[in-house]
C-alpha positions in Angstrom: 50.3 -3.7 -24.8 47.2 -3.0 -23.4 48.0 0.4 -22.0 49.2 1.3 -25.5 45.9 0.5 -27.4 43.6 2.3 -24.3 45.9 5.3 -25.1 45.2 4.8 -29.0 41.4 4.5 -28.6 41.3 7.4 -26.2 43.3 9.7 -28.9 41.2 8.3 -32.0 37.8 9.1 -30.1 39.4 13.0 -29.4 40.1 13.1 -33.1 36.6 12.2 -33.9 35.2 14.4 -31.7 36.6 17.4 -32.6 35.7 16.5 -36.6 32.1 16.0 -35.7 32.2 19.3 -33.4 33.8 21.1 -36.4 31.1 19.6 -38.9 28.5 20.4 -36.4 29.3 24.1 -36.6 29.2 24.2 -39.7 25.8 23.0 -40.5 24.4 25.7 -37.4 26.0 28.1 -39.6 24.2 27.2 -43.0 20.7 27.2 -40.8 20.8 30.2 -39.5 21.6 31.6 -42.6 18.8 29.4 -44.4 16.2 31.4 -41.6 15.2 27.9 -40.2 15.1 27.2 -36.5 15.9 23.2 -35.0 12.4 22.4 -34.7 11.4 23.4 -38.0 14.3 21.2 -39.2 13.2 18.2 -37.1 9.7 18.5 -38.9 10.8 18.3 -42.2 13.3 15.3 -41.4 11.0 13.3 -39.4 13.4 13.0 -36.5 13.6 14.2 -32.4 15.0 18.0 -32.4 17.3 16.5 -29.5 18.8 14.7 -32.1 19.6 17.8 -34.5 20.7 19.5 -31.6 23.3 17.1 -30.8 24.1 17.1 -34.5 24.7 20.8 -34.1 27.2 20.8 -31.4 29.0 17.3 -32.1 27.9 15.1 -29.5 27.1 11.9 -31.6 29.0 9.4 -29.6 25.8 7.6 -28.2 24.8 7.2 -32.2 26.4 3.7 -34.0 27.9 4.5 -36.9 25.0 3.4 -39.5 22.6 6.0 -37.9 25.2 8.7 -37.5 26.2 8.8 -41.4 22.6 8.9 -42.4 21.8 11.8 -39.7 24.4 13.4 -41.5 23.4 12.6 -45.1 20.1 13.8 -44.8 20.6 16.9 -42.6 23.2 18.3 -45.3 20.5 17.3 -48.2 18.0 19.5 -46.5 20.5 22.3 -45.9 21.8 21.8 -49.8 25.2 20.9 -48.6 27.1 17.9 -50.1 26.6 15.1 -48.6 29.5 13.5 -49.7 32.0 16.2 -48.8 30.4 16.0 -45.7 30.8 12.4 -44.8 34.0 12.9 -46.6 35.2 15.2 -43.6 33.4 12.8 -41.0 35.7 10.0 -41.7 35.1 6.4 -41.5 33.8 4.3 -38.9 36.1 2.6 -37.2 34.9 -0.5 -35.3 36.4 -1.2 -31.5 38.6 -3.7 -31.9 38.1 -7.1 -30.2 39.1 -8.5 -27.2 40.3 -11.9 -26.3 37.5 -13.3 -23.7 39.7 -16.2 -22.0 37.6 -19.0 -21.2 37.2 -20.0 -17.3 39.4 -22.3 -15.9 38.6 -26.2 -15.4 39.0 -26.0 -11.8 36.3 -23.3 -11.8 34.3 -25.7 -14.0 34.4 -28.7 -12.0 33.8 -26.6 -8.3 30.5 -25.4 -10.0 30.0 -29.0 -11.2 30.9 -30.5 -7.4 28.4 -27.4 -6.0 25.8 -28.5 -8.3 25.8 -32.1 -7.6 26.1 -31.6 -3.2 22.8 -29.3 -3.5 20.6 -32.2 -5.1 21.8 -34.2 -2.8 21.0 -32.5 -0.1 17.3 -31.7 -0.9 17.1 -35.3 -1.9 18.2 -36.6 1.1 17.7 -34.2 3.9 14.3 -31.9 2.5 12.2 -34.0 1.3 11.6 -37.2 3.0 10.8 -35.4 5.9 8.2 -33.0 4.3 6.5 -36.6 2.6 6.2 -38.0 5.8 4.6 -35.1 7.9 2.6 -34.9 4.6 1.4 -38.5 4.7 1.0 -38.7 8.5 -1.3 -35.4 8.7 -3.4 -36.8 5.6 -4.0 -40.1 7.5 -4.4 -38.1 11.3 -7.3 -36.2 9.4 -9.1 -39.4 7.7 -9.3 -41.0 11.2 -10.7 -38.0 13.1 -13.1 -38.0 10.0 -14.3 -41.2 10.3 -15.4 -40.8 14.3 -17.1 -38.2 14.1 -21.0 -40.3 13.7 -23.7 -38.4 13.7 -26.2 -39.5 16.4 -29.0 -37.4 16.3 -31.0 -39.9 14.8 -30.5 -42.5 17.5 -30.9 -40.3 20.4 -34.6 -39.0 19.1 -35.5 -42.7 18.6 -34.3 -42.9 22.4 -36.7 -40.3 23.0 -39.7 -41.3 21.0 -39.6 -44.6 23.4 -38.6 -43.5 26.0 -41.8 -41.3 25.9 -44.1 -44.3 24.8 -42.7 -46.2 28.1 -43.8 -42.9 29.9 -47.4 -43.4 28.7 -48.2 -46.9 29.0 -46.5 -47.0 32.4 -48.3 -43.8 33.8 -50.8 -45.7 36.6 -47.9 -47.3 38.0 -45.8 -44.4 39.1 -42.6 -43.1 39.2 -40.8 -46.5 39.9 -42.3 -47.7 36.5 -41.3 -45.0 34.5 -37.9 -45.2 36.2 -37.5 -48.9 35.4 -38.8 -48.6 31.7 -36.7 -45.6 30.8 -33.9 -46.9 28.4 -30.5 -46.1 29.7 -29.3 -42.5 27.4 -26.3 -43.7 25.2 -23.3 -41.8 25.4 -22.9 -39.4 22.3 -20.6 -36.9 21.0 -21.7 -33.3 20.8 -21.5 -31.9 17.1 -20.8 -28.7 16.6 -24.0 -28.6 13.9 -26.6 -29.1 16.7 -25.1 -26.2 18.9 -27.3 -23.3 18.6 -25.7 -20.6 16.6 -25.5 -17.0 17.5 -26.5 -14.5 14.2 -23.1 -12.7 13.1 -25.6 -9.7 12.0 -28.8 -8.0 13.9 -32.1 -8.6 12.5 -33.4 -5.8 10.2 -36.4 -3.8 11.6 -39.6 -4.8 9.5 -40.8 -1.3 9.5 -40.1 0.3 6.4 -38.2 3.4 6.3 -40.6 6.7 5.8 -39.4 9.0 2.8 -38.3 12.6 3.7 -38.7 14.5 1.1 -37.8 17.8 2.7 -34.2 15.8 3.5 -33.9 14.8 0.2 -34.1 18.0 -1.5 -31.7 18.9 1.4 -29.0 16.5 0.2 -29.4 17.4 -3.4 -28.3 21.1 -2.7 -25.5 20.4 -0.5 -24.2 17.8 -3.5 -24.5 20.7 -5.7 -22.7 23.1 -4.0 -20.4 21.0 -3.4 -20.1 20.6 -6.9 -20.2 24.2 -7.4 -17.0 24.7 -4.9 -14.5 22.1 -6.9 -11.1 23.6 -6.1 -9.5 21.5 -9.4 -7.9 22.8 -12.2 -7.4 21.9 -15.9 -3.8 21.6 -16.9 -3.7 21.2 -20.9 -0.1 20.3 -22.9 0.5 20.1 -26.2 3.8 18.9 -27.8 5.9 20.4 -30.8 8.9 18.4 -30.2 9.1 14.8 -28.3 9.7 15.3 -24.6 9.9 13.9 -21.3 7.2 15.0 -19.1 6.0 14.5 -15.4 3.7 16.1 -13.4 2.1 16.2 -9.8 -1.0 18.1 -8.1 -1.0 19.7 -5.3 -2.0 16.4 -3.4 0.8 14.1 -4.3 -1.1 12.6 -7.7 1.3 11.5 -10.1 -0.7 12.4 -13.3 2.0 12.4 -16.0 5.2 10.1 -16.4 5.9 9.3 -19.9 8.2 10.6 -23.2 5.7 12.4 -24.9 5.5 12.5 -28.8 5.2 15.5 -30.8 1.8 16.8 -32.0 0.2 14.8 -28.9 -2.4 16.8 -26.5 -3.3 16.3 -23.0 -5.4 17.6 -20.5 -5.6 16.6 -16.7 -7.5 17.5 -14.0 -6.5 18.2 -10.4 -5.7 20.6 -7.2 -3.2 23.2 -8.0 -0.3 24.0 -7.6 0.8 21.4 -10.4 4.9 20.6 -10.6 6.1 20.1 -13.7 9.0 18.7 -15.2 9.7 18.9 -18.7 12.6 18.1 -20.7 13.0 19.9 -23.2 11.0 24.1 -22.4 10.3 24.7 -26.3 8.9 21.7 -27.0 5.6 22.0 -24.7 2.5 24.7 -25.0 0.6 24.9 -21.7 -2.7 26.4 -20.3 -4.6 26.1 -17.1 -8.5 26.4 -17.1 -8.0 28.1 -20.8 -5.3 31.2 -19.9 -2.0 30.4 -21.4 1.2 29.8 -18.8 4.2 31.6 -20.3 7.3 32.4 -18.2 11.4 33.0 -18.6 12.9 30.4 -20.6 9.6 28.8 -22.0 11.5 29.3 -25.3 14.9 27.5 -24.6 15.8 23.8 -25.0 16.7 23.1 -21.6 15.3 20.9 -18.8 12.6 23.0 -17.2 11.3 22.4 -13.5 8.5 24.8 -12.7 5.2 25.3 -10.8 2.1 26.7 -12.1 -0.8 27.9 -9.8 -4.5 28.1 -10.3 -4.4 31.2 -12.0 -1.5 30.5 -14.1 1.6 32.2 -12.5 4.8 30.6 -12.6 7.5 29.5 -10.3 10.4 28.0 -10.7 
């Protein structure tokens, strides 16, 4: 049963092909004898000249059936066909038919369930009490090493301060006084604040610096001719027709990936040789430093990959 309704699908899309191929001919035909080129078409319609080119030659697949009858419709207005006979000929859209989605079985249900339920456990029971412990046990490590540290600086200079009075009162009665009145040095810890501290940058000289002029005016002309020798180009686009477009310079810069819309205008700068790919040829004017880029194809709605040097030549 299944292989029979592929097959019918498969035939019915053939059928419709080959209508819209049919119709598509025939609306190339009334064009070309109307004078009017795709481009010109897709401006007075308001829509991409990829789309009346695919119009033209019957590849409306990718188009939902709403869009493609009013592509239609308004194509044969413009070309004083009737519509009607034309959507006549088209056919009507058939929607796909639908498929019977079976639901997932309950033992699939319940083995996601059981999965569910064994990974909360475990990070209940095996990940996290031991990340609040170490959390807790750190916290308290750190307010105990905080509380020891004392600062006892003040004490020891009031050591000193005596000590030095002792010194004085006791200095006729010699160095066994002064060893018997000196008060025995309390044991301290050494903070890291009273270590003397090495400068992480070299003093600056306090001589100012003496202008130059003569090596001013030096740097100024080397800054202009270096400005004078800039080796970039100017690449300018302009867009008839929507387009893809991407291009590089010569050093790797990405300066253009986007679809570009029609009547838009660009200009980059960079180091030439720029690579360009483009879409859709016709659909893009170019020029580099003001001299138009022309070469073979330019004209044609294909993809175009080409290379354009500094003085506008072409390679592809």
């Amino acid at each position: 049963m299944i292989e029979s309704h592929s097959e019918d699908s498969a035939s019915r899309q053939s059928d419709e092909a080959e209508v819209y191929c049919r119709i598509g001919r025939k609306l190339r035909k009334r064009r070309e004898a109307l004078g009017l080129r795709q481009d010109e078409v897709a401006q007075r319609l308001h829509m991409p000249g990829m789309v009346i080119n695919d119009l033209e030659t019957g590849r409306v697949a990718h188009f939902s059936g709403l869009y493609r009858r009013g592509y239609l419709r308004n194509y044969a207005r413009l070309l004083e066909l009737d519509p009607d006979a034309i959507l006549a000929e088209a056919g009507e859209d058939v929607p796909p038919a639908l498929q019977q989605v079976m639901p997932a079985s309950g033992r699939e249900w319940r083995l996601e369930r059981y999965l569910k339920i064994a990974t909360y456990v475990l990070v209940t029971t095996v990940i996290v009490p031991p990340l609040a412990y170490f959390f807790i046990a750190g916290g308290s490590r750190i307010l105990e090493r905080d509380s020891s540290v004392v600062d006892s600086a003040p004490v020891e200079r009031a050591a000193g301060a005596s000590s030095t009075a002792d010194a004085d009162d006791g200095a006729d009665s010699g160095p066994e006084a002064f060893a018997e009145n000196a008060p025995e040095k309390p044991a301290r810890h050494v903070s890291a604040s009273v270590l003397p501290v090495t400068p992480m940058r070299p003093a600056q000289s306090a001589v100012p610096a003496q202008s130059d002029p003569a090596g001013a005016s030096d740097e100024v002309d080397s800054i202009a001719l270096e400005l004078a020798a800039d080796p970039r180009s100017t690449l300018s686009l302009e867009l008839v027709e929507d387009s893809w477009v991407e291009i590089h310079d010569a050093e790797g810069s990405r300066l253009e990936y986007d679809l570009l819309r029609s009547g838009q205008v660009r200009q980059y700068e960079g180091l030439a040789p720029f690579s360009l790919l483009i879409g859709r040829a016709s659909a893009v004017s170019l020029e580099v430093d003001g001299q138009a880029v022309v070469w073979e194809g330019h004209d044609s709605g294909d993809v175009a990959r080409i290379e354009i040097q500094a003085d506008g030549a072409v390679q592809r």
